[in-house]
Structures are given as structure tokens and as C-alpha cells.
C-alpha positions in Angstrom: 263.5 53.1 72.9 260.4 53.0 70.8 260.2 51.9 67.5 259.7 54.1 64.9 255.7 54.3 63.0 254.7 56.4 60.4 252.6 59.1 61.5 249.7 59.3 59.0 248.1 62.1 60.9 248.7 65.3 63.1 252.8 65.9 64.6 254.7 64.2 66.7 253.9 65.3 70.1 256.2 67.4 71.8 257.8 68.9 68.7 258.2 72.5 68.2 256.3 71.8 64.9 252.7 71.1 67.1 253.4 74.1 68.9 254.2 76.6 65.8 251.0 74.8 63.3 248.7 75.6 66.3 250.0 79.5 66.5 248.9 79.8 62.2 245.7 77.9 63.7 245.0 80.3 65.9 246.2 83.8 64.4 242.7 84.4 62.9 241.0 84.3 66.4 241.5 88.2 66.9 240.3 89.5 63.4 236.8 87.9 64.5 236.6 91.1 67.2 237.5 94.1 64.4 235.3 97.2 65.1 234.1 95.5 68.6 234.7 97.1 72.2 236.7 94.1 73.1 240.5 94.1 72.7 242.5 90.7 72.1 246.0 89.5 73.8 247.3 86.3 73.1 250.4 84.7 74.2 251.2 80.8 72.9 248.2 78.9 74.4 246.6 82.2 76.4 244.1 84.2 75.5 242.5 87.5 77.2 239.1 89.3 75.7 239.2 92.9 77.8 236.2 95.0 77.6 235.7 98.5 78.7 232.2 100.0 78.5 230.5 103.4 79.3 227.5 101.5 81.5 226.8 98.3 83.0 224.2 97.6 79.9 226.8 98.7 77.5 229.5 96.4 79.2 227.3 93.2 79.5 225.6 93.7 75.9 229.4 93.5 74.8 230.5 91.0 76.8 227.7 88.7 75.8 228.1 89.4 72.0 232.3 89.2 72.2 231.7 85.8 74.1 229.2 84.5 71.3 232.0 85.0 68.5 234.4 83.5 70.2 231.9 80.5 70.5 231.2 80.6 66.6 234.9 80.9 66.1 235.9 77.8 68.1 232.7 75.9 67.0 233.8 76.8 63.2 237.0 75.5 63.8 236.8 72.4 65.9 238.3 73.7 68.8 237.0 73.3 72.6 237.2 75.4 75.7 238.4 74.3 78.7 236.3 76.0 81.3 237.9 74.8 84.0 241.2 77.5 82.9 238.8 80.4 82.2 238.3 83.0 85.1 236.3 87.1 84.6 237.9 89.9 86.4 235.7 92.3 87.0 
């Protein structure tokens, strides 16, 4: 058994409290997209940007410009990417 150390900073890991503060974190992630062509679903940890355009242009003019805010969103708040569990479905 461990002995027990005052945490001074962040949640104990593993406790349903790490897992619900990082849902708040997170909620504002989709109102970054309002009035874009790109629709948000997110599930705990998962998120998915779908797109739907009327041309190839239109699609990858989207895409590009959905994929910078979600760059200035996780710049703005400290968070990182791991590109490694990112995949486009075309």
C-alpha cells in the first residue's frame, strides 16, 4: 500500500473525477464550429469532425478551415493531438 501525499495539483489518477473535469474541459470544443459545414460528435475521449460539401473545392476549403479551429482551439487551451489515433474517411 502506498502512503498517502497531498495532491497540490491536478486529480488523483484513475478517479471518476479526472474523467468528468476533462468532459466540462472539453464541452466548448463544438461551439468553435457554429454556422460551419462541419458537424461535431463526441463521445468521452472521441471526437469526429464530418463534412459534407457540394464540390471537391468546397469540401477541402472546409476541411482545411474546420481543421485550423480545431488547431486554435487545442492551442488556446493547452491541449495536444495525438496523431498517431487520428484517421480521414473519405
Amino acid at each position: 500500500m502506498s502512503s498517502i501525499v497531498p495532491i497540490t495539483i491536478g486529480v488523483p489518477q484513475g478517479s471518476i473525477l479526472g474523467t468528468l473535469m476533462f468532459v466540462i474541459y472539453i464541452n466548448s470544443f463544438p461551439s468553435e464550429f457554429n454556422n460551419s459545414q462541419c458537424k461535431i460528435h463526441m463521445y468521452a475521449d472521441d471526437t469526429i469532425l464530418l463534412f459534407r460539401g457540394r464540390s471537391v473545392n468546397e469540401l477541402q476549403n472546409d476541411m482545411q478551415s474546420g481543421l485550423q479551429r480545431a488547431e486554435e482551439w487545442f492551442t488556446k487551451h493547452k491541449l495536444t493531438l495525438d496523431l498517431k489515433k487520428i484517421s480521414l474517411c473519405y
